[in-house]
Z-matrix of the N, CA and C atoms (Angstrom, degrees):
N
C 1 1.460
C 2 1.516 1 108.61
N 3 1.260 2 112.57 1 142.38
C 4 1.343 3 91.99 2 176.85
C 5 1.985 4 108.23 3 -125.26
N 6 1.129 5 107.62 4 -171.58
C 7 1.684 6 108.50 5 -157.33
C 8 1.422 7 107.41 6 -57.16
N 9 1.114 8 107.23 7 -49.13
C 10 2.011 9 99.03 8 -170.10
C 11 1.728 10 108.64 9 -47.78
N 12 1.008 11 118.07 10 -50.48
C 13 1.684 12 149.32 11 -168.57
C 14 1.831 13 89.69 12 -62.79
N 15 1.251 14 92.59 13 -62.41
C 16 1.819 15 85.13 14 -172.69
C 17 1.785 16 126.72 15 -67.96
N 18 1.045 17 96.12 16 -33.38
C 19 1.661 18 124.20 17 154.37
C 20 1.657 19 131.42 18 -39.75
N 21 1.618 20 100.61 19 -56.89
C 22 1.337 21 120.65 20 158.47
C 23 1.636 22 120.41 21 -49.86
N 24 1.737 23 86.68 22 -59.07
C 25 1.719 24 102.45 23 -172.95
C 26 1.448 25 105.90 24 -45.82
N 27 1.629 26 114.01 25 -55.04
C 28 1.298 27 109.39 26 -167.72
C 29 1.770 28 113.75 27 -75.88
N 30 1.609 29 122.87 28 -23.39
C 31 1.240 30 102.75 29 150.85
C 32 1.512 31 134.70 30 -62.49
N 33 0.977 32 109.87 31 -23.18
C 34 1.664 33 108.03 32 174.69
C 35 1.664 34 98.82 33 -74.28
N 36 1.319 35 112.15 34 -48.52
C 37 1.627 36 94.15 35 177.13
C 38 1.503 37 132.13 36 -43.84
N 39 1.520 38 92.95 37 -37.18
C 40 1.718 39 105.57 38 -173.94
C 41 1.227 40 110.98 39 -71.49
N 42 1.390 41 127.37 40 -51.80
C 43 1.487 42 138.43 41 -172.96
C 44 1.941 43 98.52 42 -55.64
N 45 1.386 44 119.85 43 -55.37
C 46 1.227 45 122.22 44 178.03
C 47 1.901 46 119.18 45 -48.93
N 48 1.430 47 104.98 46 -24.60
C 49 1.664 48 106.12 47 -158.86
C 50 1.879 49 84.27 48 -101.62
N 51 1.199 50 118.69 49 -25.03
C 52 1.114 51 125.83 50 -175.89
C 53 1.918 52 113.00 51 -67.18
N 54 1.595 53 70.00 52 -57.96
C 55 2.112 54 83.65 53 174.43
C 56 1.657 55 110.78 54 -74.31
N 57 1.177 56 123.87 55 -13.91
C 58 1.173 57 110.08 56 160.04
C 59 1.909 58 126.52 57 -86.70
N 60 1.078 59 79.59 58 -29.58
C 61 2.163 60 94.18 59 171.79
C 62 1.160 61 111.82 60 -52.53
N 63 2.126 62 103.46 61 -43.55
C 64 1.748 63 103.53 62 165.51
C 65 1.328 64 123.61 63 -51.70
N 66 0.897 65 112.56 64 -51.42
C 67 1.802 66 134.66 65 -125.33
C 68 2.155 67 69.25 66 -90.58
N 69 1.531 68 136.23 67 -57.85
C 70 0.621 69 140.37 68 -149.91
C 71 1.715 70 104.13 69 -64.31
N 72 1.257 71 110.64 70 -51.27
C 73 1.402 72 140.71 71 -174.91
C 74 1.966 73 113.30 72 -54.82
N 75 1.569 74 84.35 73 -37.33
C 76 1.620 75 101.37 74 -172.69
C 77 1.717 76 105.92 75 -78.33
N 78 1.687 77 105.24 76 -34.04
C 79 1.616 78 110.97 77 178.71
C 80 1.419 79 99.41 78 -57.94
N 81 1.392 80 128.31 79 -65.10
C 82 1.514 81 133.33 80 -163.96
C 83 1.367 82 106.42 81 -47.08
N 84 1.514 83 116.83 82 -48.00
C 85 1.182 84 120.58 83 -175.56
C 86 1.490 85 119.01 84 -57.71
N 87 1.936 86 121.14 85 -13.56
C 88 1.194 87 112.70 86 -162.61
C 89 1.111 88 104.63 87 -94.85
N 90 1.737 89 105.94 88 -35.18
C 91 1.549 90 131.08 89 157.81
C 92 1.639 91 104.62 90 -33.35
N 93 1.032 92 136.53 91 -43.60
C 94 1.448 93 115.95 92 -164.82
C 95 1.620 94 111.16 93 -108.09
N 96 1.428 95 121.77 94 16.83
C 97 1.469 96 115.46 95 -177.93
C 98 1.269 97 105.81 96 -103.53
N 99 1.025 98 144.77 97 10.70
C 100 1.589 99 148.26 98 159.55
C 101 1.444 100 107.52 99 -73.96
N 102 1.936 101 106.24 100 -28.17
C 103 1.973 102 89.56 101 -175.64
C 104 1.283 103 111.41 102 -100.89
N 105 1.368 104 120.66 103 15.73
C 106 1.518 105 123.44 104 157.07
C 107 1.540 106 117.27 105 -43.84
N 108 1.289 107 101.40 106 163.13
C 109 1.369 108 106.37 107 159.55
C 110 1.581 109 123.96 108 -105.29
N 111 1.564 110 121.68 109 136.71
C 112 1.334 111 132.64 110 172.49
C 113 1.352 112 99.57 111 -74.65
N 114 1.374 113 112.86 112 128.51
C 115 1.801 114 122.79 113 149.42
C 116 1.322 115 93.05 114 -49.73
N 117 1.708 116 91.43 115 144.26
C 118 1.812 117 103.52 116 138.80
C 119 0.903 118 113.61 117 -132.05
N 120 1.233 119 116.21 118 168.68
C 121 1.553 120 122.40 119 -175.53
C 122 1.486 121 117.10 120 -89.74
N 123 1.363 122 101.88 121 112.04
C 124 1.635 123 114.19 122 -178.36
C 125 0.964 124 107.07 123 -25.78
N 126 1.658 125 106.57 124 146.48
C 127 1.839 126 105.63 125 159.54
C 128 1.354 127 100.65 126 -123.79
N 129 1.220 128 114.79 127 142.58
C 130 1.718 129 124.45 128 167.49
C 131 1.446 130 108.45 129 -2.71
N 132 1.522 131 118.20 130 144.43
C 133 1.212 132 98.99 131 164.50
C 134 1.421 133 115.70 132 -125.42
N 135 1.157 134 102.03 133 1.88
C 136 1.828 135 130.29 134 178.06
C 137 1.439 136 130.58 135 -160.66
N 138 1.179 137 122.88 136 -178.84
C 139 1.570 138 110.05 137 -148.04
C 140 1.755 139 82.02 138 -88.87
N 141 1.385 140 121.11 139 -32.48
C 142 1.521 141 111.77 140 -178.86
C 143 1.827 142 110.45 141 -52.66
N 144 1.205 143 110.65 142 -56.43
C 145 1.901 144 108.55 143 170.01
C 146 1.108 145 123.38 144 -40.44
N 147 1.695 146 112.57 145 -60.00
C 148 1.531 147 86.91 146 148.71
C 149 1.426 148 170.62 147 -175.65
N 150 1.565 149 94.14 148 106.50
C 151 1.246 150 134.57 149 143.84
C 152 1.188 151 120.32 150 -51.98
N 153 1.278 152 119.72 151 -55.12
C 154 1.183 153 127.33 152 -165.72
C 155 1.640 154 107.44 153 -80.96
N 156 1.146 155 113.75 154 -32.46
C 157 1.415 156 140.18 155 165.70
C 158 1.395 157 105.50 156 -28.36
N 159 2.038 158 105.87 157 -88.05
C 160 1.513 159 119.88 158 170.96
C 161 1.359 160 105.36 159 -40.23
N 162 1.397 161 136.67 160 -73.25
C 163 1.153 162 137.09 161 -168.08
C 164 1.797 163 113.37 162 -37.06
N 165 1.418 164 116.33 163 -45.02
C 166 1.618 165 117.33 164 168.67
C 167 1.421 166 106.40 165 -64.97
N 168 1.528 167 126.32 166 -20.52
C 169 1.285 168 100.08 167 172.79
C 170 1.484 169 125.72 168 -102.72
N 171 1.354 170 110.58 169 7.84
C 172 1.671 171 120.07 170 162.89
C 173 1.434 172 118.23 171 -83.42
N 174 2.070 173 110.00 172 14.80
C 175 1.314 174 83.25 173 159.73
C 176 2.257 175 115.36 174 64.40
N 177 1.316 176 79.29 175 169.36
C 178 1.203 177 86.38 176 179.48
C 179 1.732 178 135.75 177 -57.01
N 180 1.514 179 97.71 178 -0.41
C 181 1.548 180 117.77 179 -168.47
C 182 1.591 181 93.96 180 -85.03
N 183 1.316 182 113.12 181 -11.51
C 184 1.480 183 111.45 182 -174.06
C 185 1.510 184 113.99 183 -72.23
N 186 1.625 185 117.92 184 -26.20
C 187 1.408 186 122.72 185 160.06
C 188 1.113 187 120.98 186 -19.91
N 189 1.038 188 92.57 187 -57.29
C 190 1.880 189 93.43 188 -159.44
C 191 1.568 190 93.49 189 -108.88
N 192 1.088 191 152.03 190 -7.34
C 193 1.356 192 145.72 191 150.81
C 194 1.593 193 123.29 192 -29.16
N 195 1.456 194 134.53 193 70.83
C 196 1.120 195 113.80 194 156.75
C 197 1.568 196 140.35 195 24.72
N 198 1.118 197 94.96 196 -89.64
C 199 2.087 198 113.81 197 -173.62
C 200 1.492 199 77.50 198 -54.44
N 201 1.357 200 118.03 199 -56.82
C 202 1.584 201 105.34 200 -157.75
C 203 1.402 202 137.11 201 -51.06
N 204 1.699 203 93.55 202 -32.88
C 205 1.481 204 102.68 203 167.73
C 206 1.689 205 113.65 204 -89.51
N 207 1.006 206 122.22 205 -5.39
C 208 1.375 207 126.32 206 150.25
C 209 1.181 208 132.65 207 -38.11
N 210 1.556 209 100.84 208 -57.39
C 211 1.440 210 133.48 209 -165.76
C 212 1.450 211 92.35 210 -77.03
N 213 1.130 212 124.62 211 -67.34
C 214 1.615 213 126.32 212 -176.14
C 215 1.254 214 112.67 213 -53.03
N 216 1.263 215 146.79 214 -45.71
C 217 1.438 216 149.71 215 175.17
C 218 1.625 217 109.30 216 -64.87
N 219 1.406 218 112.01 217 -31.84
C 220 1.058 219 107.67 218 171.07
C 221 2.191 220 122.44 219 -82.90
N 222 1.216 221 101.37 220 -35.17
C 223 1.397 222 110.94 221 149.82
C 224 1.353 223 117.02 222 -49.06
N 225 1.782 224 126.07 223 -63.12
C 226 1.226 225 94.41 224 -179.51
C 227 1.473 226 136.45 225 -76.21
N 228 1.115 227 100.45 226 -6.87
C 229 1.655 228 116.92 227 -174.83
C 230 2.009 229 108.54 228 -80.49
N 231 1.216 230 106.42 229 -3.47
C 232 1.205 231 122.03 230 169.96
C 233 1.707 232 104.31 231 -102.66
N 234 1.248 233 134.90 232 -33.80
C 235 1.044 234 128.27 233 -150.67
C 236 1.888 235 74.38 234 -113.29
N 237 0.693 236 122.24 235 -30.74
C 238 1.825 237 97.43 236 167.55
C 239 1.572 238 121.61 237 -94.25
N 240 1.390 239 112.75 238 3.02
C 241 1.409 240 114.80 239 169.71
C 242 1.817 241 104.14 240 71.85
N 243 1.697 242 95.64 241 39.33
C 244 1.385 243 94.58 242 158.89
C 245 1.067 244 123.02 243 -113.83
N 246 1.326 245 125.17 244 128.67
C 247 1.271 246 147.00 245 132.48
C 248 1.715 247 93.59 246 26.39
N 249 1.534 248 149.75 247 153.43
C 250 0.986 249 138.66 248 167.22
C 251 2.470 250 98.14 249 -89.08
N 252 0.816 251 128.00 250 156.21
C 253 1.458 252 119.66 251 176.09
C 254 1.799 253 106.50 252 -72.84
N 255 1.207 254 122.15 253 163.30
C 256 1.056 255 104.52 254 -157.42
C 257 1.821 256 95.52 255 -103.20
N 258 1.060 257 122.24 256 -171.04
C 259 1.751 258 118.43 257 -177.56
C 260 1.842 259 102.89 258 -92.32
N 261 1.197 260 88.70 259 150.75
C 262 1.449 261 91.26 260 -178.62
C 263 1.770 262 110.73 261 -76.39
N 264 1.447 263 107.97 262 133.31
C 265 1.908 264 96.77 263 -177.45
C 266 1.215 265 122.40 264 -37.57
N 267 1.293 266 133.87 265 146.77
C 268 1.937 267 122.76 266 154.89
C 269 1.428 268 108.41 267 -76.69
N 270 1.056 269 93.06 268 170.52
C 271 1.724 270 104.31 269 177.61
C 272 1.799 271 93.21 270 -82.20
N 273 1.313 272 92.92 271 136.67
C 274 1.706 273 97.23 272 167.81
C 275 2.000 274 109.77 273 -71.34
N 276 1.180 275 98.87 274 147.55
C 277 1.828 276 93.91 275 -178.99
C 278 1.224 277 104.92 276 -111.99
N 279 1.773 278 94.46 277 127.77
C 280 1.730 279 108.11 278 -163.40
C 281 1.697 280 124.68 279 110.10
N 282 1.729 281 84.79 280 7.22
C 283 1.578 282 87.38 281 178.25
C 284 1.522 283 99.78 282 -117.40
């Protein structure tokens, strides 16, 4: 045999042990995507979620919505670990 010929041979060998290492590697891989986990899509987990929920779906009408700015002050005051503010006194009736 001489060099060009033997040269060849062993690239065709390599490319073959190579494309099979893939091809081998890619089966296992198909084997293991069934034990993943699927997302799901959250569901509310309290009456504040959603609130906040409806309120994303009124869109921009939620501005000026009351509950809405309720809902948001009360979200952030949870998401900064405040204290909620407390209500302002009523007037006692009869004074």
């Amino acid at each position: 045999m001489d060099g060009k010929l033997l040269a060849r041979l062993g690239a065709i060998i390599f490319v073959a042990i190579a494309i099979t290492a893939t091809v081998i590697e890619m089966s296992r891989q198909d084997q293991t995507a069934p034990d993943r986990m699927v997302p799901r899509p959250r569901q509310p987990s309290d009456e504040l979620s959603q609130s906040l929920r409806n309120c994303q779906q009124l869109g921009e009408a939620a501005v000026s919505n009351p509950g809405c700015l309720a809902t948001w002050a009360e979200s952030r005051d949870r998401f900064l670990g405040r204290t909620p503010a407390p209500l302002p006194p009523r007037p006692v009736e009869g004074e």
